[in-house]
mmCIF file of the C-alpha atoms, coordinates in Angstrom:
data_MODEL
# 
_entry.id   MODEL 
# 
loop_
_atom_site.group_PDB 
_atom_site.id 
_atom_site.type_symbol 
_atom_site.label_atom_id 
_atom_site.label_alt_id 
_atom_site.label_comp_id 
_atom_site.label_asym_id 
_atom_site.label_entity_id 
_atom_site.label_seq_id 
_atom_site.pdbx_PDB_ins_code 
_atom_site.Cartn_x 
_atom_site.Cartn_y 
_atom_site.Cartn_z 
_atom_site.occupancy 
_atom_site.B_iso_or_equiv 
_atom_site.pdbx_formal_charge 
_atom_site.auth_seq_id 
_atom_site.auth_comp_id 
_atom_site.auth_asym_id 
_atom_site.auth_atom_id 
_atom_site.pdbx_PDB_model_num 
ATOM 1   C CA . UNK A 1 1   ? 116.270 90.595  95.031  1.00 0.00 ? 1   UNK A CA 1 
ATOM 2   C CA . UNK A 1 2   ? 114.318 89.645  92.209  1.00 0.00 ? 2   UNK A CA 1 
ATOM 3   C CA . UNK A 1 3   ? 113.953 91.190  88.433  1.00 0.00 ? 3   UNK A CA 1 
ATOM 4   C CA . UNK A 1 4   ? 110.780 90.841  86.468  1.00 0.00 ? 4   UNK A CA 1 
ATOM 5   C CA . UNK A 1 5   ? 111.185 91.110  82.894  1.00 0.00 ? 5   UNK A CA 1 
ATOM 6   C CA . UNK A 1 6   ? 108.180 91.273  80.504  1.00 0.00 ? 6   UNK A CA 1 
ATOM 7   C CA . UNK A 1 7   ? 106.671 90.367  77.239  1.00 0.00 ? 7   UNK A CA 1 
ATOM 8   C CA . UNK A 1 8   ? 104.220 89.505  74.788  1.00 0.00 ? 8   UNK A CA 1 
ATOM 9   C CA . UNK A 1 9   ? 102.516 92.673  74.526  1.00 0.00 ? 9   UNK A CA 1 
ATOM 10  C CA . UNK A 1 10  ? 101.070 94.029  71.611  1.00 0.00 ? 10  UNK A CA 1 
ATOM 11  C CA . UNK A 1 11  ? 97.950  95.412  69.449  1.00 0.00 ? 11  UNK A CA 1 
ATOM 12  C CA . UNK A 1 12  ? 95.340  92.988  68.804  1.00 0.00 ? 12  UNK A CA 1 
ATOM 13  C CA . UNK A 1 13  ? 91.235  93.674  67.610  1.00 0.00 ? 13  UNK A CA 1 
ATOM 14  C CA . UNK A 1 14  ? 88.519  93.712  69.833  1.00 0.00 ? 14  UNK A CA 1 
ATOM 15  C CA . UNK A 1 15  ? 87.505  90.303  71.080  1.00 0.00 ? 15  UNK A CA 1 
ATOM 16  C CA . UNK A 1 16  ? 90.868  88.557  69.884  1.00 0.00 ? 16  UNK A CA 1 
ATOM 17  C CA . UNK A 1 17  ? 93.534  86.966  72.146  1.00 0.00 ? 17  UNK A CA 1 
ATOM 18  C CA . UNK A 1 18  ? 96.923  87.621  73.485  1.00 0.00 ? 18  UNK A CA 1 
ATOM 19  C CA . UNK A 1 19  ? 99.097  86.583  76.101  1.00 0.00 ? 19  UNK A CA 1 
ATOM 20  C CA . UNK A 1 20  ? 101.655 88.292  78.152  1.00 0.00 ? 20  UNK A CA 1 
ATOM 21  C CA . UNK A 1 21  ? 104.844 86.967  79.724  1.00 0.00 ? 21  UNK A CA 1 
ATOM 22  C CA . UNK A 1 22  ? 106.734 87.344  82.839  1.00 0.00 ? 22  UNK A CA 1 
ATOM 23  C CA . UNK A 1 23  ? 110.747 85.921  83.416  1.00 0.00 ? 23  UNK A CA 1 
ATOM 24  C CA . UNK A 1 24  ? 111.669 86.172  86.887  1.00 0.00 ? 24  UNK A CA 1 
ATOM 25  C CA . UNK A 1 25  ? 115.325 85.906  88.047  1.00 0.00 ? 25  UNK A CA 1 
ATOM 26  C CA . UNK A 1 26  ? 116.897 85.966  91.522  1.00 0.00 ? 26  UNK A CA 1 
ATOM 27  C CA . UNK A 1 27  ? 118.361 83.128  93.472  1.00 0.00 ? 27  UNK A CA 1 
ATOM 28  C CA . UNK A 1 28  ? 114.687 82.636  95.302  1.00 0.00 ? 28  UNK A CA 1 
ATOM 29  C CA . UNK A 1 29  ? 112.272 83.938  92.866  1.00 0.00 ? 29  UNK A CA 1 
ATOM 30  C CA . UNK A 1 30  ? 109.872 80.775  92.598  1.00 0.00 ? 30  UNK A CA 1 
ATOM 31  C CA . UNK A 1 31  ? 108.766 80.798  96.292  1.00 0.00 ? 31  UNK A CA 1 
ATOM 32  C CA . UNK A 1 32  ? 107.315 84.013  95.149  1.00 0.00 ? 32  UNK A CA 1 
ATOM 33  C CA . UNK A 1 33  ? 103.735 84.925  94.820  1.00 0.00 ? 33  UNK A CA 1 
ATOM 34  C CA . UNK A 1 34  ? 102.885 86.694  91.318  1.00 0.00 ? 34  UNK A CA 1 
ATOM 35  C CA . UNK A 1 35  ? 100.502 88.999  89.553  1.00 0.00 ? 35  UNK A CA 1 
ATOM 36  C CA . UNK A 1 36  ? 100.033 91.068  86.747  1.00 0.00 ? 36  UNK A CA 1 
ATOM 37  C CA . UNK A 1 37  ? 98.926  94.896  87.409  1.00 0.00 ? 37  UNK A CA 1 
ATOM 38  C CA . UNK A 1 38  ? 97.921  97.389  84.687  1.00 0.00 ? 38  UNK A CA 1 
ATOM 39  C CA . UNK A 1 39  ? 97.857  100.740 83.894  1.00 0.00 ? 39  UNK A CA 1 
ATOM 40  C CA . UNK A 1 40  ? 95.546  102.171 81.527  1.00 0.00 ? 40  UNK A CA 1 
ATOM 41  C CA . UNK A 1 41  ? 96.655  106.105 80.061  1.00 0.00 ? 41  UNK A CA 1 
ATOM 42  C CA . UNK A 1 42  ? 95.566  108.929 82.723  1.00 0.00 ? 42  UNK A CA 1 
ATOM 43  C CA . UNK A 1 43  ? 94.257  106.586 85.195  1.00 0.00 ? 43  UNK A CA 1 
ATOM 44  C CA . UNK A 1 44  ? 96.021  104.648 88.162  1.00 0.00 ? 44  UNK A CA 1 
ATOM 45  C CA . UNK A 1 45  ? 97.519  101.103 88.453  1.00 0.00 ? 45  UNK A CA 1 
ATOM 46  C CA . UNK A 1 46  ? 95.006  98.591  88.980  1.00 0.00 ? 46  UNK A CA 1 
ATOM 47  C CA . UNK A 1 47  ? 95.388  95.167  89.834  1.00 0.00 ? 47  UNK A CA 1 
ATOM 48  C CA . UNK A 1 48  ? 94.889  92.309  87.131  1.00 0.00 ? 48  UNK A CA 1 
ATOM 49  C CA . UNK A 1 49  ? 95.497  88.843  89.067  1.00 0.00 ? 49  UNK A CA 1 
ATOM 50  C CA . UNK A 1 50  ? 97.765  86.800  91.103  1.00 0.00 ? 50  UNK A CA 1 
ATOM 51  C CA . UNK A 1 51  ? 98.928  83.420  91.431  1.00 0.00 ? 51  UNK A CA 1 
ATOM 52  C CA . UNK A 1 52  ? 100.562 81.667  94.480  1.00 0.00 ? 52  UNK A CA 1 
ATOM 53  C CA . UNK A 1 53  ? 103.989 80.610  94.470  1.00 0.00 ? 53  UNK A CA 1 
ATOM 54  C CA . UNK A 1 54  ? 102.914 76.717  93.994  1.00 0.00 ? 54  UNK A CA 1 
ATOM 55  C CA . UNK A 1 55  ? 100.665 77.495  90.999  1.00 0.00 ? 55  UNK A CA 1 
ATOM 56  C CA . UNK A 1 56  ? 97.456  76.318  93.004  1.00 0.00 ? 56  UNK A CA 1 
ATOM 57  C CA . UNK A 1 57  ? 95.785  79.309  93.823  1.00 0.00 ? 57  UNK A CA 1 
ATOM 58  C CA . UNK A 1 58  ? 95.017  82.441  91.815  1.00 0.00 ? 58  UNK A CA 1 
ATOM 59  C CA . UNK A 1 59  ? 92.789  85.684  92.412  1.00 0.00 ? 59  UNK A CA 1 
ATOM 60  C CA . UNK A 1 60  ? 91.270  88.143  89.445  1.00 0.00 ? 60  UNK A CA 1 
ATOM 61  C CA . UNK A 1 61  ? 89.886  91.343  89.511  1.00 0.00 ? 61  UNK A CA 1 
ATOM 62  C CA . UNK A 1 62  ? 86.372  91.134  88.537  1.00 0.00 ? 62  UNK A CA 1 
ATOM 63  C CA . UNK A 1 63  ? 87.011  93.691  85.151  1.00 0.00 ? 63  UNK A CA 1 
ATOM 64  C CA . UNK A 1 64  ? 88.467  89.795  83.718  1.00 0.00 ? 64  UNK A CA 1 
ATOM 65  C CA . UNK A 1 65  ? 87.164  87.055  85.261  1.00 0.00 ? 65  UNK A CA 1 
ATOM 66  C CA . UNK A 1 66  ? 86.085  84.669  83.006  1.00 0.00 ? 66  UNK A CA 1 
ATOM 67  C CA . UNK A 1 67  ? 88.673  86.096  80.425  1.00 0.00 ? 67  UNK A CA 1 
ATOM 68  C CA . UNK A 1 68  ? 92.008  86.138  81.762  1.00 0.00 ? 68  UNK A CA 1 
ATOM 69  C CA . UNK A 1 69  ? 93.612  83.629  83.093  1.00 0.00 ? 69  UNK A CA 1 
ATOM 70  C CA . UNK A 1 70  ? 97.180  83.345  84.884  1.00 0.00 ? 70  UNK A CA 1 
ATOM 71  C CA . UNK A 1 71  ? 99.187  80.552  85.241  1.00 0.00 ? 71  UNK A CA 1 
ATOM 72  C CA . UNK A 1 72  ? 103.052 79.965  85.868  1.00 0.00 ? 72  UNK A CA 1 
ATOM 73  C CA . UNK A 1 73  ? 105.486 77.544  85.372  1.00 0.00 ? 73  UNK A CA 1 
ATOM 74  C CA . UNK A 1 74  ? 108.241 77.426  88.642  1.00 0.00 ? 74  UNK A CA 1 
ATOM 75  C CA . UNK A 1 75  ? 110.692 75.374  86.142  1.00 0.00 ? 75  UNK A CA 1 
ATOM 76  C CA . UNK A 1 76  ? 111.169 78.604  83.602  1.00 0.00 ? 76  UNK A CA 1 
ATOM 77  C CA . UNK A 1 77  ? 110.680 81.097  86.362  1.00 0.00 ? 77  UNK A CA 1 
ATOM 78  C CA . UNK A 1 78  ? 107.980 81.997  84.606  1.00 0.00 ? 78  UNK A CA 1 
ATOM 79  C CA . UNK A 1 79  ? 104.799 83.557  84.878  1.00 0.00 ? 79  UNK A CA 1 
ATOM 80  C CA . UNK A 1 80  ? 101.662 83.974  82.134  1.00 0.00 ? 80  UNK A CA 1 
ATOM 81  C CA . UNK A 1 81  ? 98.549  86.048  81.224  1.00 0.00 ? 81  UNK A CA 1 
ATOM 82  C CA . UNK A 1 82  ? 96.582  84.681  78.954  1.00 0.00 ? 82  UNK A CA 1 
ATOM 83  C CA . UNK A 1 83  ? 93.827  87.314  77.954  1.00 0.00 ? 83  UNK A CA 1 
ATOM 84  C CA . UNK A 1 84  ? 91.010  86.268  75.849  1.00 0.00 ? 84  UNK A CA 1 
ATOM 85  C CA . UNK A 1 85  ? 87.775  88.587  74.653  1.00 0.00 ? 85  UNK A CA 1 
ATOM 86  C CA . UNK A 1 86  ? 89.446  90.967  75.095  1.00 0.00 ? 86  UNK A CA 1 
ATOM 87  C CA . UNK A 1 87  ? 88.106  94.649  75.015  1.00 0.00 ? 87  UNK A CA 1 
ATOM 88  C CA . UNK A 1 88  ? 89.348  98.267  74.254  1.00 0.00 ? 88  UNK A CA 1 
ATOM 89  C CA . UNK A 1 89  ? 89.325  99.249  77.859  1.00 0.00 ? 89  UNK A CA 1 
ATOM 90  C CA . UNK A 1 90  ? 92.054  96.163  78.215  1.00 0.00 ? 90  UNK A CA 1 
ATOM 91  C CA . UNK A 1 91  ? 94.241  98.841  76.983  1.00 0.00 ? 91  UNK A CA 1 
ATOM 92  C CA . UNK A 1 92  ? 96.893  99.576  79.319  1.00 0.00 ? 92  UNK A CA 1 
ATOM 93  C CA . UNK A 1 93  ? 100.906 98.987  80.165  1.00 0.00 ? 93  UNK A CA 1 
ATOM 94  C CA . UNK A 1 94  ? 100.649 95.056  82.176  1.00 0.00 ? 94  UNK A CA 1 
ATOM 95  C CA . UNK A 1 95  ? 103.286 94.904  84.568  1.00 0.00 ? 95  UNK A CA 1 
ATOM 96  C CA . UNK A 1 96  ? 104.388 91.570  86.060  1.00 0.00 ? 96  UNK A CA 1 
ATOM 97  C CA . UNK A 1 97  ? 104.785 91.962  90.283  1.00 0.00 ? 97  UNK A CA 1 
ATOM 98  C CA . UNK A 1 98  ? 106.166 89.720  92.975  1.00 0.00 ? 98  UNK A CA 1 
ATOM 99  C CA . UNK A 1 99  ? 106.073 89.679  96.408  1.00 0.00 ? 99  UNK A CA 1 
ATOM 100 C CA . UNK A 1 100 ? 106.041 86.994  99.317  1.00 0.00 ? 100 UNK A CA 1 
ATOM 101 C CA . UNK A 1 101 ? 102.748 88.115  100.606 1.00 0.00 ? 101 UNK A CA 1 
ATOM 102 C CA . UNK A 1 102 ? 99.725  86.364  99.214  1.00 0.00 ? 102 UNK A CA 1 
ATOM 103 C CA . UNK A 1 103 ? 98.073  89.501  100.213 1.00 0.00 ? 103 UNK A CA 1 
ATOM 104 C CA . UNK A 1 104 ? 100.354 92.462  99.283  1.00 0.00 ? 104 UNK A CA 1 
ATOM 105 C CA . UNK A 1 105 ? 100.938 90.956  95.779  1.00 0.00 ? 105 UNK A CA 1 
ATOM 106 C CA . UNK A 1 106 ? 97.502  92.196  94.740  1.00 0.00 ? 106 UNK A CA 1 
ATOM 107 C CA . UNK A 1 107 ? 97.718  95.029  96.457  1.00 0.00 ? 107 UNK A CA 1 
ATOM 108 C CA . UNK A 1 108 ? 101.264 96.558  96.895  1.00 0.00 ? 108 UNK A CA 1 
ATOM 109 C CA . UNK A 1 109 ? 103.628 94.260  95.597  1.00 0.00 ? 109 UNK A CA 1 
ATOM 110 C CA . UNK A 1 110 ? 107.415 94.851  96.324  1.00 0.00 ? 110 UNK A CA 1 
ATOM 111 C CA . UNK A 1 111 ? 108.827 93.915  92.696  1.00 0.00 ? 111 UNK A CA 1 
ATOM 112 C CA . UNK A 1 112 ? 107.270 95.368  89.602  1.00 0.00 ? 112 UNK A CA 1 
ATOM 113 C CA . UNK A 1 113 ? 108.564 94.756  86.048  1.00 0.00 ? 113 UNK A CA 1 
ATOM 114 C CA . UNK A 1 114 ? 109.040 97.452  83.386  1.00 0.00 ? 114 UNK A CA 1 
ATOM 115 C CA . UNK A 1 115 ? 105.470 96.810  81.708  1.00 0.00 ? 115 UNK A CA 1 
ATOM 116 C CA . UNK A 1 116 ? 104.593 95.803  77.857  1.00 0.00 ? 116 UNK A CA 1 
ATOM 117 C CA . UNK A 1 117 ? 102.060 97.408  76.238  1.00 0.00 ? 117 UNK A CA 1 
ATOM 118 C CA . UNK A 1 118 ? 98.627  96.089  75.067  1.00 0.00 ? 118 UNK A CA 1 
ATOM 119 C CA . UNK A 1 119 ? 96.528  97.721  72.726  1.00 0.00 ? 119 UNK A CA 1 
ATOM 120 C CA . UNK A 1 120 ? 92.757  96.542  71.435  1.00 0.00 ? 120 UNK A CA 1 
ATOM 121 C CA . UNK A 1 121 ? 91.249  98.097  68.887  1.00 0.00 ? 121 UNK A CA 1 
ATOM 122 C CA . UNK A 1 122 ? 87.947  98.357  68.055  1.00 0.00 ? 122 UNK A CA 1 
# 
């Protein structure tokens, strides 16, 4: 079993920067892959990006390459999502995700988080 928790979130202007945080507890929870998903108002989750559970791989959806970037530090049992230029369509709930498939965790990931919001104005 593992709980995500979240934070970070927040209202920022268009092309600032913010970052988002993930704590992840359960006996096993750093030999998990994570990601960040998002969910914008009247539209469906969509993946963000992953990272494996060593910290040497990731994978972004195309909407933030170049812009976001995820890291993770196994010590903390922590995950990060640093988002930079960012844009009004950034705007969504993030929610951190886990799962032990390098696969499923960008695409149906077992463990979700409650989400923090992220607002950018223009």
């Amino acid at each position: 079993q593992v709980q995500l928790m979240e934070s970070g979130g927040g209202l920022v202007q268009a092309g600032g920067s913010l970052s988002v945080s993930c704590t992840a507890s359960g006996r096993t929870s750093t030999t998990y892959h994570m990601g960040w998903f998002r969910q914008a108002l009247g539209k469906e989750r969509e993946f963000v990006a992953a990272i494996n559970w060593s910290g040497t791989l990731a994978n972004y959806a195309d909407s933030v390459k170049g812009r976001f970037a995820i890291s993770r530090d196994n010590a903390r049992s922590e995950v990060y999502l640093q988002m930079n230029s960012l844009k009004p369509e950034d705007t969504a709930v993030y929610y951190c995700v886990a799962d032990r498939g390098w696969n499923a965790v960008s695409t149906t990931p077992y463990y979700w988080g409650q989400g923090t919001q992220v607002t950018v104005s223009s």
